[in-house]
Structure formats: structure tokens, C-alpha cells
C-alpha positions in Angstrom: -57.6 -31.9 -9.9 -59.2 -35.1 -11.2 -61.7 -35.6 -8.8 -62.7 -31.7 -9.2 -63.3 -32.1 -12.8 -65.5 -35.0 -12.6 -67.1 -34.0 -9.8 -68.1 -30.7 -11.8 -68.9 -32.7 -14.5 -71.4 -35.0 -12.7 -73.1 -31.5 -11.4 -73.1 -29.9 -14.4 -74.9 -33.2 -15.6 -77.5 -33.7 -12.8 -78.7 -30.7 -12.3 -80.1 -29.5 -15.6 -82.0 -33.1 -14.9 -82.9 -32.5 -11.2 -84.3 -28.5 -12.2 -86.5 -30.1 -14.6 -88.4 -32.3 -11.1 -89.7 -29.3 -9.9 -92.1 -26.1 -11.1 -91.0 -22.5 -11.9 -93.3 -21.8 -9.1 -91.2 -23.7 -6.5 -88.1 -22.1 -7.7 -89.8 -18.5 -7.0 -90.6 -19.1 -3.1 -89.1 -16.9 -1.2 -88.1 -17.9 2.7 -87.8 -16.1 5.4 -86.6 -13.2 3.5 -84.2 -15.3 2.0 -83.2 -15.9 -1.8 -85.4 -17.8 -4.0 -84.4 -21.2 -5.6 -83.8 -19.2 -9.1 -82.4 -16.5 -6.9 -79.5 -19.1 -5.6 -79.3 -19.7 -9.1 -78.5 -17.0 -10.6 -76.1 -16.0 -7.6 -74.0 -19.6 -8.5 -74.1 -17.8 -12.4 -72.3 -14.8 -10.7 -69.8 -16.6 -8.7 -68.8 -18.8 -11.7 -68.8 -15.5 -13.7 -66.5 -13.9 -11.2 -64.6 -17.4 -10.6 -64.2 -17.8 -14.6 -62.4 -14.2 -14.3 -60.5 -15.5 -11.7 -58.9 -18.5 -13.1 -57.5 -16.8 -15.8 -56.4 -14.3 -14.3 -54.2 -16.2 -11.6 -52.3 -17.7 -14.1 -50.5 -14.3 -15.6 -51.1 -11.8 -13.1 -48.7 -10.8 -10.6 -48.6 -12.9 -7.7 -50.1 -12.6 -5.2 -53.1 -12.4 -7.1 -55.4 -10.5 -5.1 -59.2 -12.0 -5.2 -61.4 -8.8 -5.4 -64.9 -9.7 -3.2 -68.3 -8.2 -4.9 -71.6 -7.3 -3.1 -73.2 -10.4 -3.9 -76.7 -9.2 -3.0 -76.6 -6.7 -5.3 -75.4 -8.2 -8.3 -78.4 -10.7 -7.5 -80.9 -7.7 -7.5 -79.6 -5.8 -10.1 -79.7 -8.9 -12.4 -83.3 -10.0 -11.1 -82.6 -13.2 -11.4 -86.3 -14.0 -9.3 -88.1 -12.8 -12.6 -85.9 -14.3 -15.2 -87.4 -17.7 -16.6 -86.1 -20.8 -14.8 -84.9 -22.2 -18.0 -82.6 -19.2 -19.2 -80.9 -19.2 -15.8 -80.5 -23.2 -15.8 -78.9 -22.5 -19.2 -76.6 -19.9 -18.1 -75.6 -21.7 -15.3 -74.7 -25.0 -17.1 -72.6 -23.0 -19.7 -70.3 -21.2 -17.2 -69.7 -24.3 -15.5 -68.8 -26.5 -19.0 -66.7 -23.2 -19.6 -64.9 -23.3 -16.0 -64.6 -26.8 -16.4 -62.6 -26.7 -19.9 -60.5 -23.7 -17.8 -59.9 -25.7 -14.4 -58.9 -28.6 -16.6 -56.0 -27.5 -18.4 -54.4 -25.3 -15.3 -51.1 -26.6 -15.4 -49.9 -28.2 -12.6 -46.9 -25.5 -11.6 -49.6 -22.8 -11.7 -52.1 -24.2 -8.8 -49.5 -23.5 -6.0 -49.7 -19.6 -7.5 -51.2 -17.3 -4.0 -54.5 -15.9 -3.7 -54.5 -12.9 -1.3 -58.5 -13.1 -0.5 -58.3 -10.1 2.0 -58.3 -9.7 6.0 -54.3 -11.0 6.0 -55.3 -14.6 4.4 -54.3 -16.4 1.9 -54.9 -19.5 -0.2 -53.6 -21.3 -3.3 -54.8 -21.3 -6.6 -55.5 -25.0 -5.9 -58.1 -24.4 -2.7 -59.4 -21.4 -4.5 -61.1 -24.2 -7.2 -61.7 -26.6 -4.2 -63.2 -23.7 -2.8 -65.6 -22.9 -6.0 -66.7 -26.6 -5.9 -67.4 -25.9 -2.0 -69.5 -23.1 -2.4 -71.4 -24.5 -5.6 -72.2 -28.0 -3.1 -73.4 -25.7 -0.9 -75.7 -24.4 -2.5 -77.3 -26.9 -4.2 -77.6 -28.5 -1.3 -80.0 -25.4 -0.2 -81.9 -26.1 -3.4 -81.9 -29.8 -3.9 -81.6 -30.8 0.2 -79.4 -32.9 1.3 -80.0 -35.8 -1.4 -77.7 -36.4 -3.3 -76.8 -35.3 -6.9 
């Protein structure tokens, strides 16, 4: 869990710098019918909004704790994230991630073997499930940032 933390650390870090390199306009391009920059954004706000749920919830829920999806599009619509100022949704992000990253770091070690049920017959532990959030959030940065490094 360690490396997680600091690795989340380091992001939560760079990238408030690295947003700051390029113009609101650049965030707002759309490609290919794709998300925007601020778009990708604010979807990383929802997943750690949904993730943050998650975390807690793991550790006293009945096990297995069953990871409910949600229609990620839509919560990206709904919330316009495309017409919400760069800096508000640079905020939000960084303050989830400082709040995961208090949560992630004080899981206590007996708890990150707890089972996620994530749907389709398939399952993972709570452990992966953070490995996984730390996936995702690489992921798409990457999208935003290329493949430089952070």
C-alpha cells in the first residue's frame, strides 16, 4: 500500500502544476466525439467520488461487498463538467484524491483481503480494487497529459 500512497501523492501534486501549462481552451476540445480534457476531468471527480464511497464501505459491509457500476456518461453530462471552469474542476479533483488518500492510507491491513463482487461472476480484493483506482486514474491522465510522464 506504500507505493499506492505515494504514488497518489506524487499525482495529486503534479497535476494541479501540469493543468496550470495549458489553456481552458485546450481543456475544452472535443475529439472525435470523445470527452474533453475537463470532461476526463470531471469523470476522474466521479470515479473518486464513487471510489471514496467504496472504500468505506468495504470495510463494514457484508462481504462480499458488491461494487455497484454507474452510467458514467451520464453522470458526466448531467454534471457538465465541459462548461464548468477548469480551475473548480482541478480543485475538486485534487480534494477527493487528498480525501481517498487519508482513506486508502489507514485501511488496515486484515481488511484489503475483504472480496469485491464487481458483477459478470468476477471478483477482486479490496487490495486490487485501490490498485485498480490508481489504474484507471494513470489512465487517464495519460489521455490528458500523453504519455510523459507526471
Amino acid at each position: 500500500m506504500r507505493n499506492i500512497n505515494e504514488r497518489l501523492n506524487y499525482l495529486i501534486q503534479s497535476v494541479s502544476a501540469k493543468v496550470k501549462q495549458y489553456s481552458e481552451q485546450e481543456y475544452s476540445v472535443r475529439l472525435e466525439g470523445r470527452w474533453s480534457k475537463k470532461e476526463i476531468l470531471g469523470h476522474l471527480c466521479d470515479s473518486a467520488t464513487n471510489n471514496h464511497h467504496r472504500f468505506i464501505k468495504i470495510q463494514f459491509e457484508k462481504q462480499p461487498f458488491v461494487i455497484v457500476p454507474y452510467d458514467q456518461n451520464n453522470w458526466v453530462l448531467i454534471q457538465d463538467y465541459q462548461n464548468m471552469p477548469l480551475d473548480e474542476i482541478i480543485t475538486l479533483w485534487t480534494v477527493l484524491n487528498r480525501h481517498i488518500l487519508r482513506i486508502i492510507s489507514k485501511i488496515p491491513e486484515e481488511k484489503l483481503g475483504y472480496v469485491c463482487d464487481i458483477g459478470d461472476n468476477k471478483s477482486m480484493t479490496f487490495f486490487e480494487l485501490v490498485q485498480d483506482y490508481l489504474r484507471h486514474l494513470e489512465h487517464h491522465l495519460k489521455q490528458i497529459f500523453g504519455t510523459s510522464e507526471l
